[in-house]
C-alpha positions as CSV (number, residue, x, y, z in Angstrom):
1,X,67.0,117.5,129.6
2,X,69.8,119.9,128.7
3,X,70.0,121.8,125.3
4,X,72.5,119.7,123.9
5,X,70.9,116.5,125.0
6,X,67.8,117.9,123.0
7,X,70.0,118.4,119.7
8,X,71.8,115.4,119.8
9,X,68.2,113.4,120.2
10,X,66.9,115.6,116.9
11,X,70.2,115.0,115.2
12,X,69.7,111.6,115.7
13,X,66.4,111.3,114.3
14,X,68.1,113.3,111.8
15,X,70.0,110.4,110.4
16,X,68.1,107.6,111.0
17,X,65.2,109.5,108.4
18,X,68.5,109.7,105.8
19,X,70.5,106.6,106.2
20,X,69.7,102.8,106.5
21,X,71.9,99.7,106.4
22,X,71.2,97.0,104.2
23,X,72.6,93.7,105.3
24,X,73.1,91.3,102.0
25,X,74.0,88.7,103.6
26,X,72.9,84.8,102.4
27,X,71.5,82.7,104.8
28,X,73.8,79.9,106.8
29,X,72.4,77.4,104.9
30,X,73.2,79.3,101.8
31,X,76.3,80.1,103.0
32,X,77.9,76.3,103.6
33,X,76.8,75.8,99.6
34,X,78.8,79.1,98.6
35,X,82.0,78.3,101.1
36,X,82.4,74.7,101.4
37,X,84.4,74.3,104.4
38,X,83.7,72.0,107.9
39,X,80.8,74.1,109.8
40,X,81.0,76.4,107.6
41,X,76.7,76.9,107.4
42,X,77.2,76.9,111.4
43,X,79.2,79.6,111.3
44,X,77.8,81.9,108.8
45,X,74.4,81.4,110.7
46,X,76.2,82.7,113.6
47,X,78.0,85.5,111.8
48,X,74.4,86.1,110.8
49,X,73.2,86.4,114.4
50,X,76.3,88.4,115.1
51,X,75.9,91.2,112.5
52,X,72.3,91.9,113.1
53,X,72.8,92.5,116.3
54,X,75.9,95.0,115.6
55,X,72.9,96.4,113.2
56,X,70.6,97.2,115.5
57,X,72.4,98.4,118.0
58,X,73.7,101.3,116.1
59,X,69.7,102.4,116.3
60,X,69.6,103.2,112.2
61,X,66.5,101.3,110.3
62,X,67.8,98.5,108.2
63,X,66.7,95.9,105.9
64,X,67.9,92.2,105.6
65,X,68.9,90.7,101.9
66,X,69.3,87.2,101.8
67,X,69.6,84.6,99.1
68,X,65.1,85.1,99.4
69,X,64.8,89.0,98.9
70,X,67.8,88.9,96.4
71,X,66.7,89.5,92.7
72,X,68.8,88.6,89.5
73,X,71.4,86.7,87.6
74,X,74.6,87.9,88.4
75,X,76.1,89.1,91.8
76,X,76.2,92.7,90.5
77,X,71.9,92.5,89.5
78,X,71.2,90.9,92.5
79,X,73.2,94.1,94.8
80,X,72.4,96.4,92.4
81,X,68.5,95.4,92.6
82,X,68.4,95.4,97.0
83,X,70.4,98.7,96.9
84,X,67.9,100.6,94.5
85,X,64.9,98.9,96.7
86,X,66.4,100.9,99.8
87,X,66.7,104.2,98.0
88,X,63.4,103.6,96.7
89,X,61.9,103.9,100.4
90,X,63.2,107.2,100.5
91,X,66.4,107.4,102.2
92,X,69.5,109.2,100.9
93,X,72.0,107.5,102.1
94,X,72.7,103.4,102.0
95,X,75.3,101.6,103.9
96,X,75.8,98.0,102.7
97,X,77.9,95.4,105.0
98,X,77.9,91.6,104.4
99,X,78.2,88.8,107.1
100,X,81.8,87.8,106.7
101,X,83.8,90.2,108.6
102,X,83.6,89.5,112.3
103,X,85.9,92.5,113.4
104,X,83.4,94.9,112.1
105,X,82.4,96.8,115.1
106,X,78.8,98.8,115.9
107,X,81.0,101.7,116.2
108,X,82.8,101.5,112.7
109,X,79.3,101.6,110.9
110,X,77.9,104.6,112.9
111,X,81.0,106.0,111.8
112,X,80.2,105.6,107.9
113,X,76.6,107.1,109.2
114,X,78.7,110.4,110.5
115,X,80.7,110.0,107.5
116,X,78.1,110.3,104.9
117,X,76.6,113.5,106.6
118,X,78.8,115.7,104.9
119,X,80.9,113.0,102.1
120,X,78.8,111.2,99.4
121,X,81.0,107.9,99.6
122,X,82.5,106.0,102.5
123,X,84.6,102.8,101.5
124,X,85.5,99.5,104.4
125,X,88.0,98.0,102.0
126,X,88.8,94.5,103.2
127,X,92.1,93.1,102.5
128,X,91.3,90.2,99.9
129,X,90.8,93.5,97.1
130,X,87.1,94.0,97.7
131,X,85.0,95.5,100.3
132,X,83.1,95.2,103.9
133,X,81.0,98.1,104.1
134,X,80.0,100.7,101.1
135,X,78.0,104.0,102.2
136,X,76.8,105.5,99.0
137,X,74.8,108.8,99.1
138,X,72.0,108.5,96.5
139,X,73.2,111.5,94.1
140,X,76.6,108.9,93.2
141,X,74.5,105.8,92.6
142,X,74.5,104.7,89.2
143,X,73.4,101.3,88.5
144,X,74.6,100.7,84.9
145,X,78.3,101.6,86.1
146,X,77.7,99.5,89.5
147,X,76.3,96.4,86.7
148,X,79.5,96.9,85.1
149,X,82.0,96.9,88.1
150,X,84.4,93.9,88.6
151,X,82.7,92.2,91.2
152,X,84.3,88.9,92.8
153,X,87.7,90.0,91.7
154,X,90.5,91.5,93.7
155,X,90.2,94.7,91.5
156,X,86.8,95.5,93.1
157,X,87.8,98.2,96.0
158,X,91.0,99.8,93.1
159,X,88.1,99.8,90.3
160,X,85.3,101.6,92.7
161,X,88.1,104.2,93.8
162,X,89.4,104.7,90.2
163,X,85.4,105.5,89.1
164,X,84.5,107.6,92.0
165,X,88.3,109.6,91.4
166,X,87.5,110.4,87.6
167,X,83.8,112.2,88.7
168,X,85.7,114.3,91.0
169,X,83.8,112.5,94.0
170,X,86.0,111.9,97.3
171,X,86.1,108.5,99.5
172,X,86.4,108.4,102.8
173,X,88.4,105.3,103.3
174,X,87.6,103.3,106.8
175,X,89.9,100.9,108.5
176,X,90.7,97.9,105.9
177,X,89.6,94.4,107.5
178,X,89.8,90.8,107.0
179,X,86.4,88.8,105.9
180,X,86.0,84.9,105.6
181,X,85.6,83.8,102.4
182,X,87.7,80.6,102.9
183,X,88.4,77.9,105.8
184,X,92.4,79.9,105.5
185,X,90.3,83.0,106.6
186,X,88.8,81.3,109.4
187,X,92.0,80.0,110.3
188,X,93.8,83.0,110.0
189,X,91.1,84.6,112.0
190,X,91.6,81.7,114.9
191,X,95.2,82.2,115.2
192,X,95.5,85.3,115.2
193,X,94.1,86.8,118.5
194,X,91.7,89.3,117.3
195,X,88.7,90.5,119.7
196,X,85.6,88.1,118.4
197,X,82.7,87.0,120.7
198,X,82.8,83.5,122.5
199,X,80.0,82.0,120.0
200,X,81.7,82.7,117.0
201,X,85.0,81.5,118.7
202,X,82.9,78.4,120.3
203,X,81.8,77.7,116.6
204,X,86.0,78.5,115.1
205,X,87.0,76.0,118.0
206,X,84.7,73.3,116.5
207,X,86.0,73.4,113.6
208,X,89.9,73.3,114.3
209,X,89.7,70.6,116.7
210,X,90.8,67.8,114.6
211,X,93.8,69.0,112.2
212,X,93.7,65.4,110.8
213,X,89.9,66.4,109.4
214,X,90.5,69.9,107.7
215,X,93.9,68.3,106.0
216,X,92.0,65.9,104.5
217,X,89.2,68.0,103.2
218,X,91.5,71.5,102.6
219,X,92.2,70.0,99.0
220,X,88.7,69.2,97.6
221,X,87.3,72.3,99.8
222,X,89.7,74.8,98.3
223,X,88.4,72.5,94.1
224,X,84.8,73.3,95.3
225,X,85.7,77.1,96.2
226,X,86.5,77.6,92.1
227,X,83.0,76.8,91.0
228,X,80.5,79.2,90.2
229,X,79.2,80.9,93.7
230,X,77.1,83.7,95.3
231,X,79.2,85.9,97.4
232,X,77.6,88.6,99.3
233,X,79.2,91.9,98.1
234,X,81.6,91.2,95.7
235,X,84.0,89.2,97.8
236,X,86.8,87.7,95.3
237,X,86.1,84.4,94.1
238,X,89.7,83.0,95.1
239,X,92.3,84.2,97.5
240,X,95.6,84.1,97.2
């Protein structure tokens, strides 16, 4: 093996001992509860499938926070909580990614990986106000100021930035994305050509194949979407 083969292998290794992904992500069953729509558990369950196998292909350990694993009252204890458990296994750095952004690519989150080798914060804003991914070295993590962030609102990603600008601490802002939160994201998503693989698209055909259907459920759908839900990282709790 050549000499720079050698240090890219011991580079590698490098990371993986600092950095781990936790996927807080709710289960599809979970999922059809906290977003109402037609399929909706169907296709969570396969945006499940979907993102673990992103996961693991990027080689870094990781650790999987569904509704089971997840600890507390409130959205913010409940992150808060699965973030400190990672930390607490001894790596620096944590990247955290949900389920509900299908254009998040292997590439993007060995990016934030790279990213965090020489920047403490790396930020996936998505474009409903919060976020898709947050790498967070452990030197920034404070969990009374995460408790008190504005999660579910569209002043999530503004608030985080506004924080992180006041202690002097630089983000590293990747490529903002759209994430499903509502059956007009997975329409949106449907109709608008992106690169998505044939399951999830086989599960998005399903569930636009009878217009006369969604009409007639889009109204009590979109009444459900106002209750009191679990998101997975601070998605909004209504998009405009």
């Amino acid at each position: 093996m050549s000499r720079d083969g050698s240090r890219l292998i011991i580079k590698l290794k490098t990371i993986n001992q600092k950095t781990a992904i936790l996927i807080f992500a709710q289960s599809g069953k979970q999922e059809g509860i906290s977003k109402p729509f037609f399929k909706s558990a169907v296709l969570f369950n396969q945006l499940n499938k979907q993102t673990i196998a992103k996961v693991e292909n990027t080689g870094l350990p990781y650790f999987h926070f569904s509704e089971a694993q997840q600890r507390g009252n409130s959205f913010g204890e409940r992150y808060t909580n699965a973030i400190e458990q990672v930390y607490a296994k001894g790596f620096d750095n944590v990247i955290t990614i949900g389920n509900d952004t299908p254009n998040l690519k292997t590439k993007q989150i060995l990016k934030a990986a790279k990213t965090l080798e020489k920047n403490e914060i790396v930020l996936g804003p998505s474009r409903d106000g919060g976020y898709y991914l947050l790498g967070i070295n452990k030197s920034q993590f404070n969990a009374e100021l995460f408790l008190k962030l504005p999660w579910q609102t569209t002043k999530l990603t503004k608030s985080i930035s506004q924080l992180l600008t006041k202690n002097k601490t630089e983000v590293v802002l990747l490529k903002r994305l759209k994430d499903i939160d509502t059956i007009t994201d997975a329409k949106s998503l449907f109709d608008g050509f992106h690169k998505i693989s044939e399951a999830i698209l086989k599960v998005l055909r399903a569930i636009f194949s009878s217009e006369i259907l969604i009409l007639e459920t889009t109204a009590f759908q979109y009444s459900t979407f106002q209750q009191k839900i679990y998101f997975n990282k601070g998605s909004p709790l209504s998009c405009s």
